[in-house]
N, C-alpha and C positions, 0 to 999 in steps of 0.2 A: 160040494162046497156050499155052504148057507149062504143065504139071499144077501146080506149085511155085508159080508167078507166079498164077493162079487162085486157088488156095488164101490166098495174101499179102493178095490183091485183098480176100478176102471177109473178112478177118478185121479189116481197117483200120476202124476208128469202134467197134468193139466194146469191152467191158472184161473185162478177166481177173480170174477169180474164184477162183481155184485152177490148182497144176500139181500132178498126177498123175503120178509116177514108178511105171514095172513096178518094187518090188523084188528079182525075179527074174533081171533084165537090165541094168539100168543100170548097174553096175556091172563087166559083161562085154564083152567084144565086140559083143553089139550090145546097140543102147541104146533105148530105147521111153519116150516121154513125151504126156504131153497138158495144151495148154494148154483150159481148161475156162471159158466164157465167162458172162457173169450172165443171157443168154438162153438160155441152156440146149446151144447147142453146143459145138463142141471141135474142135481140130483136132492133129491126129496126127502124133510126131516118128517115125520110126524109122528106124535104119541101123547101118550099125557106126561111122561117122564124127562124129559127132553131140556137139560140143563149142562151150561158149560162149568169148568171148577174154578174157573175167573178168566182173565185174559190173556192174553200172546205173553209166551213164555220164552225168553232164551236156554241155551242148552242144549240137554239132550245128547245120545250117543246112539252105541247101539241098543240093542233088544235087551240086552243083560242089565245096561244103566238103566231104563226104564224100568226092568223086575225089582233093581234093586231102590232107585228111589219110591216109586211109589206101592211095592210090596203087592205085586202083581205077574200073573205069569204075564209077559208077554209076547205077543206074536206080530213081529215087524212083515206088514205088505208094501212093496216096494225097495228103494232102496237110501237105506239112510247115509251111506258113505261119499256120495253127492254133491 
């Protein structure tokens, strides 16, 4: 299992209690963030590429809605029926 997908895996059922922007960076080429969890972990954004496609979105289904809106294979971690 790749680093990225591990990381996705362990963050699912958690809640998000804060994000953490480097002021230093985020704003440059590369870009550094943390999302910061109410158990006390975090998991770590960094790259030079590191862009959301806008903001909080309703919707959504399963794995097949998602291939079919946005014309992508994809692969649901977790569980979306929830």
């Amino acid at each position: 299992m790749a680093m990225p997908e591990l990381a996705l895996r362990e963050i699912v059922g958690k809640t998000i209690k804060a994000v953490v922007c480097d002021a230093n960076t985020f704003y440059e080429s590369k870009r550094r963030f943390f999302l910061v969890f109410t158990d006390g972990s975090y998991l770590e954004f960094f790259g030079n590429d590191v862009h959301c496609a806008d903001g909080i979105n309703w919707g959504g289904g399963d794995g097949e809605w998602y291939s079919k809106r946005f014309s992508i294979p994809a692969k649901v971690i977790g569980n979306l029926s929830s």
